[in-house]
N, C-alpha and C positions, 0 to 999 in steps of 0.2 A: 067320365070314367066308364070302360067297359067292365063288363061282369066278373073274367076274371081279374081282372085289377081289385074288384072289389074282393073278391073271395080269398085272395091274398094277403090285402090288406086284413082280413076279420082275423085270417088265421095267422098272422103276423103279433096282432095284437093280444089274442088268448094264448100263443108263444111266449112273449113278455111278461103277461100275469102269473101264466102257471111257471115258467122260468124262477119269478122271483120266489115264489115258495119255497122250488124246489134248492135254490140257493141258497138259503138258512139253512140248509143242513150239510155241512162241511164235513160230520163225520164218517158219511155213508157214501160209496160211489155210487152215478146217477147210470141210468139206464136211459138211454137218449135212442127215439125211433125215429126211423124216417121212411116215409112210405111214397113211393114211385106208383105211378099206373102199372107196371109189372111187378117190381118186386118188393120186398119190403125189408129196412134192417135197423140192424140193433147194435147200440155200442154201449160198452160201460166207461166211464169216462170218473179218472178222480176226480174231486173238487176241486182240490186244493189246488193242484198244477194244471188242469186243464186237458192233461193229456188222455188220449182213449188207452184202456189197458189190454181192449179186447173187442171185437168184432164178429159178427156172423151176420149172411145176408142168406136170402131165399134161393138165391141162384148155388149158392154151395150143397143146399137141401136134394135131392133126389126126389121125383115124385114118384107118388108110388098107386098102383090104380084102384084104390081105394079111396084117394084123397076126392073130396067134391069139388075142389076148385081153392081158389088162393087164401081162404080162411085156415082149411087146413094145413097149409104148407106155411101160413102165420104162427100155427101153432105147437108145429113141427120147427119151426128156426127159435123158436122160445125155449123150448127144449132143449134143444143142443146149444143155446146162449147156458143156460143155465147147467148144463154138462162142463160145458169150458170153464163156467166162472167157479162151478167147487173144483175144479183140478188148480186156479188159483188162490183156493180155499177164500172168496169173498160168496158170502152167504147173506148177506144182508144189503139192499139197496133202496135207492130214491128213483121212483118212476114220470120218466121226463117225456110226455108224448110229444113234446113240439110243436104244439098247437094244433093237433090231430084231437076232433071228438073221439071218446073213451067209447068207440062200438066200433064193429066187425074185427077189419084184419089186426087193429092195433089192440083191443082187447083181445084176440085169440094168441096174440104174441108175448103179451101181459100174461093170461090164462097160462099159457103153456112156459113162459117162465116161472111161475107160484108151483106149477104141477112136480119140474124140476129141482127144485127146493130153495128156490130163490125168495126170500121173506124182503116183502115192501113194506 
């Protein structure tokens, strides 16, 4: 097995664990990331049906010349997630990083959805 086959694999399987958690809770829609070498997104996804209710990616964000680089523009698409999500008035969710470690861009996208008023 090469290297990324293995890195795959780890983040395949911390996928699976923290999935199952976040699966016990039926009553809250999930907030599911996904993170690209460029960009990074966020969807809110019911439980119960599976379906996504709502999306934002980093490519719709505008940068702006203040940002340092892709953490900020992480934290800015959390923000406007959590713009979108009270104009559908859900206000409360389960946070699903997808087998992503909880630091840099996917915790700035976390960050900046809580900032928004999004309660985990």
């Amino acid at each position: 097995m090469d290297k990324k086959t293995q890195r795959k694999d780890r983040r395949f399987k911390r996928k699976i664990r923290s999935r199952l958690k976040v699966k016990d809770n039926f009553s809250r829609p999930r907030l599911c990331v996904f993170r690209s070498s460029r960009y990074i997104y966020g969807q809110i996804i019911d439980n119960t049906t599976g379906k996504a209710l709502l999306g934002v990616s980093s490519k719709d964000i505008e940068s702006k010349k203040e940002d340092k680089g892709k953490i900020d523009i992480s934290f800015r698409t959390g923000e406007e997630l959590a713009k979108k999500a009270k104009e559908k008035k859900i206000d409360q969710i389960v946070f699903d990083r997808s087998g992503y470690k909880y630091h840099g861009r996917v915790k700035a996208l976390a960050d900046g959805a809580r900032k928004g008023g999004l309660k985990f």
